[in-house]
PAGUVO-54493 format. One record per atom (N, C-alpha, C): residue in one letter; atom name; y, x negated, z. Coordinates in steps of 0.05 Angstrom, whole numbers, plus 5000, padded with zeros to 4 digits. Atoms other than C-alpha are relative to their C-alpha. Example, Ala and Ser with C-alpha at 12.3 -4.5 7.8 and 13.67 -1.06 7.14 Angstrom:
2
<"A", "N", <4976, 4982, 5000>>
<"A", "CA", <4910, 4754, 5156>>
<"A", "C", <5024, 4982, 5000>>
<"S", "N", <4976, 5016, 4999>>
<"S", "CA", <4979, 4727, 5143>>
<"S", "C", <5022, 5015, 5014>>
//
This chain:
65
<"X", "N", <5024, 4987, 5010>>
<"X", "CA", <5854, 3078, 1238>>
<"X", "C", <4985, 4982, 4982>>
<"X", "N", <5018, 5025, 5017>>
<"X", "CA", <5803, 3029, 1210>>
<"X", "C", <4981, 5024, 4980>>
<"X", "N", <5013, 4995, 5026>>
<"X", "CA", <5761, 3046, 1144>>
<"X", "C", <4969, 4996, 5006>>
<"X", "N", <5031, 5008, 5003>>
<"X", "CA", <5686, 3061, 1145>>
<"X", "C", <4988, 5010, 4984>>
<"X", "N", <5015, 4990, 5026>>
<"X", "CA", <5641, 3062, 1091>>
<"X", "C", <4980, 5024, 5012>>
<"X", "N", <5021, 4970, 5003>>
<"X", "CA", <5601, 3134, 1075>>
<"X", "C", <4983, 4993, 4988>>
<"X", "N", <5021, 5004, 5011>>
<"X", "CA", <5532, 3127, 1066>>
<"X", "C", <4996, 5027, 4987>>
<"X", "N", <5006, 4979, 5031>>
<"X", "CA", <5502, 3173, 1004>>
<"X", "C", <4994, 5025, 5015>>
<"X", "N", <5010, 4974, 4996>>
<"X", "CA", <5476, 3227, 1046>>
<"X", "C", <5021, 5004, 5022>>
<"X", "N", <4970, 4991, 4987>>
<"X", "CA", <5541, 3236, 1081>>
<"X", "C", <5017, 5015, 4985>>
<"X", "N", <4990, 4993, 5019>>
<"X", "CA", <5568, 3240, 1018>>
<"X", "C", <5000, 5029, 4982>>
<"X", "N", <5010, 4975, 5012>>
<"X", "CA", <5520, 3294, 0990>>
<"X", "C", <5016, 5024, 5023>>
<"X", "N", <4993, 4975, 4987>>
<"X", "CA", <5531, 3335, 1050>>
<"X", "C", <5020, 5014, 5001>>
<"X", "N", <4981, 4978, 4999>>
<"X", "CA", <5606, 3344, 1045>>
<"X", "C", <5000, 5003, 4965>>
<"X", "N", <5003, 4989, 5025>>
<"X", "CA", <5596, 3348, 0978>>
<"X", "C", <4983, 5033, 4997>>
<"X", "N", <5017, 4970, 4997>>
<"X", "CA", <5547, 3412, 0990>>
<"X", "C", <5026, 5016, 5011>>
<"X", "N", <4983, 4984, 4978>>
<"X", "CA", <5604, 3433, 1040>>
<"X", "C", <5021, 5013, 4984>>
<"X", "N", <4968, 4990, 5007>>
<"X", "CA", <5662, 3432, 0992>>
<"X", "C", <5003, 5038, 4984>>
<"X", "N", <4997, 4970, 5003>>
<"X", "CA", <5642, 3503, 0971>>
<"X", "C", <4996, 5022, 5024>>
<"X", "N", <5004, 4981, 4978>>
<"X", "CA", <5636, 3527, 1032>>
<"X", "C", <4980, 4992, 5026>>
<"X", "N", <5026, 5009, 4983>>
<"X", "CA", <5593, 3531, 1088>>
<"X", "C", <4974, 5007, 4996>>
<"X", "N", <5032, 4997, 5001>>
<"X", "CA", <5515, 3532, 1089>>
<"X", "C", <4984, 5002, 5027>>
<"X", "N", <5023, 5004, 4974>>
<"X", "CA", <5457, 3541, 1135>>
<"X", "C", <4993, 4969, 4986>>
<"X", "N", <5013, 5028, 5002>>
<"X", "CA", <5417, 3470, 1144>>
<"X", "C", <4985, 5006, 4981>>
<"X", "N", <5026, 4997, 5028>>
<"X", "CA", <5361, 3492, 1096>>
<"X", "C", <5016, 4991, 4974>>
<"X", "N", <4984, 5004, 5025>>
<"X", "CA", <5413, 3498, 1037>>
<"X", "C", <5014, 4975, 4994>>
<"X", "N", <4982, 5025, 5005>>
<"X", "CA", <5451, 3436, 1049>>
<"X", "C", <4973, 4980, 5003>>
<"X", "N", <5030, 5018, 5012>>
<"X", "CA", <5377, 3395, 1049>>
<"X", "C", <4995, 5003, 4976>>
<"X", "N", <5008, 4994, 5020>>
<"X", "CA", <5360, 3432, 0991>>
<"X", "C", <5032, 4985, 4977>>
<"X", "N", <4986, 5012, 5016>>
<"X", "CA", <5432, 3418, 0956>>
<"X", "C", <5013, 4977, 4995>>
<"X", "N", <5000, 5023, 5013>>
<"X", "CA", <5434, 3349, 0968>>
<"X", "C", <4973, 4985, 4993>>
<"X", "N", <5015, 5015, 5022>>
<"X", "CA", <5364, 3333, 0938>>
<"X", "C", <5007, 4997, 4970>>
<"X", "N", <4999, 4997, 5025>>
<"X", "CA", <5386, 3363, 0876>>
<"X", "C", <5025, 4986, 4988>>
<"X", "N", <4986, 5020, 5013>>
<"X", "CA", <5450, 3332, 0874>>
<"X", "C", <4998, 4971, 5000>>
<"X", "N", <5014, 5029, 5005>>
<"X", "CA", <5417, 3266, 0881>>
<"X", "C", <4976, 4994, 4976>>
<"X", "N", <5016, 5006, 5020>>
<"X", "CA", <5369, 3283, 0828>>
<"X", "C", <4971, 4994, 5021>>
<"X", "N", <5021, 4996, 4985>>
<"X", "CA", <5319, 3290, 0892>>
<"X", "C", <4997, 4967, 5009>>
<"X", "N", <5004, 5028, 4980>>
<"X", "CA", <5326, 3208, 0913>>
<"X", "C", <5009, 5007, 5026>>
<"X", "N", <4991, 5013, 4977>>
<"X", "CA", <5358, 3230, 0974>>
<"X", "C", <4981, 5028, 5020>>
<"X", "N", <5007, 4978, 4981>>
<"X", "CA", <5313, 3281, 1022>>
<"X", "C", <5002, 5005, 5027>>
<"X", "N", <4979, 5001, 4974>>
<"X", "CA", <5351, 3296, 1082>>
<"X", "C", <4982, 5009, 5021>>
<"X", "N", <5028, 4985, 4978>>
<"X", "CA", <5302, 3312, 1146>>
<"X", "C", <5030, 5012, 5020>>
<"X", "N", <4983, 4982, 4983>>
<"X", "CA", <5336, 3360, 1195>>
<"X", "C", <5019, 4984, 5024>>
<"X", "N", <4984, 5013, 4969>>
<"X", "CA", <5361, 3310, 1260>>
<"X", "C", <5017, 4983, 4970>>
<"X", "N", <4973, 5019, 5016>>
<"X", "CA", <5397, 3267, 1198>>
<"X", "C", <5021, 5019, 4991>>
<"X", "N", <4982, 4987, 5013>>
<"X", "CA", <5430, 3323, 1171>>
<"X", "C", <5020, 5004, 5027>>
<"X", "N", <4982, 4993, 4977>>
<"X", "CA", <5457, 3351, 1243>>
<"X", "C", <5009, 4981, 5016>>
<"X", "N", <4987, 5025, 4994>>
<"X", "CA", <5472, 3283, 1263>>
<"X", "C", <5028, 4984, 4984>>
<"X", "N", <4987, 5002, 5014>>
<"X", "CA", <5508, 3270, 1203>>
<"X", "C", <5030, 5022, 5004>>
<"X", "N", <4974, 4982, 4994>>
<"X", "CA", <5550, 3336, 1219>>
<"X", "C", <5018, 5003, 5022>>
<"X", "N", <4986, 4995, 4974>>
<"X", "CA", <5564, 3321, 1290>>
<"X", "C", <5017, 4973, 4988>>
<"X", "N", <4985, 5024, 5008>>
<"X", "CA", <5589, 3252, 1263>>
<"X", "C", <5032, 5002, 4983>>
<"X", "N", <4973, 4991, 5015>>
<"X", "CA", <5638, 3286, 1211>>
<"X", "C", <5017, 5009, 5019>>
<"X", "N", <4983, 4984, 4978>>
<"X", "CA", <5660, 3333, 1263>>
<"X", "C", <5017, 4988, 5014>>
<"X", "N", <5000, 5012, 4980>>
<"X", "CA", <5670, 3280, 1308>>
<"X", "C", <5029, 4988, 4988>>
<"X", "N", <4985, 5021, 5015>>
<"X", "CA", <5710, 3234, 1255>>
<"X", "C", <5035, 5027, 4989>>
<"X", "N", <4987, 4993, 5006>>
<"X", "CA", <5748, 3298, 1241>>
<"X", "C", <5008, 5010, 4972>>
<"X", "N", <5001, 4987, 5027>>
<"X", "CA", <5728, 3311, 1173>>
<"X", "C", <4984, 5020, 4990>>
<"X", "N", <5002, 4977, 5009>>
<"X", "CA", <5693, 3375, 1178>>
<"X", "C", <4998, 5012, 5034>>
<"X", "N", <5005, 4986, 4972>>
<"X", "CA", <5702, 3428, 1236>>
<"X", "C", <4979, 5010, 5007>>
<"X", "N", <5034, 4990, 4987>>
<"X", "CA", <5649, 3448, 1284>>
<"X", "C", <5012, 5027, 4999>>
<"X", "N", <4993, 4966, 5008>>
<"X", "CA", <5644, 3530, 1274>>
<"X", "C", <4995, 5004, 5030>>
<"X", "N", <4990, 4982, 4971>>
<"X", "CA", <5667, 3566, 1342>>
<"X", "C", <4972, 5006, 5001>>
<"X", "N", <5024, 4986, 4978>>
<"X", "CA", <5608, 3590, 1393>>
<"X", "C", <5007, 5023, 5003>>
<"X", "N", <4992, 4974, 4990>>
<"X", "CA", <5599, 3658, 1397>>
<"X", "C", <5000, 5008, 5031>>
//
């Protein structure tokens, strides 16, 4: 298993996550603020970002109804 660096808004997002889950709006909104607003997340980075975690195995994709 090789080591890859997490860029900051990877970071924010599971950081938003570790309380739980969110809709996309909330997890944009709660990592501007925990960036102090340098980091403003547009919608294809965020869900790109989450297929990537998913992917890597560090956050589950939520079942299809």
């Amino acid at each position: 298993m090789s080591i890859k660096e997490m860029r900051e808004p990877t970071f924010l997002i599971l950081t938003a996550l570790a309380s739980g889950r969110k809709h996309g709006y909330a997890l944009i909104a709660e990592a501007a603020e925990l960036s102090g607003n340098r980091v403003q997340l547009k919608v294809g980075t965020l869900y790109a970002a989450l297929d990537r975690l998913s992917d890597e195995g560090l956050w589950p994709r939520r079942a299809t109804r």
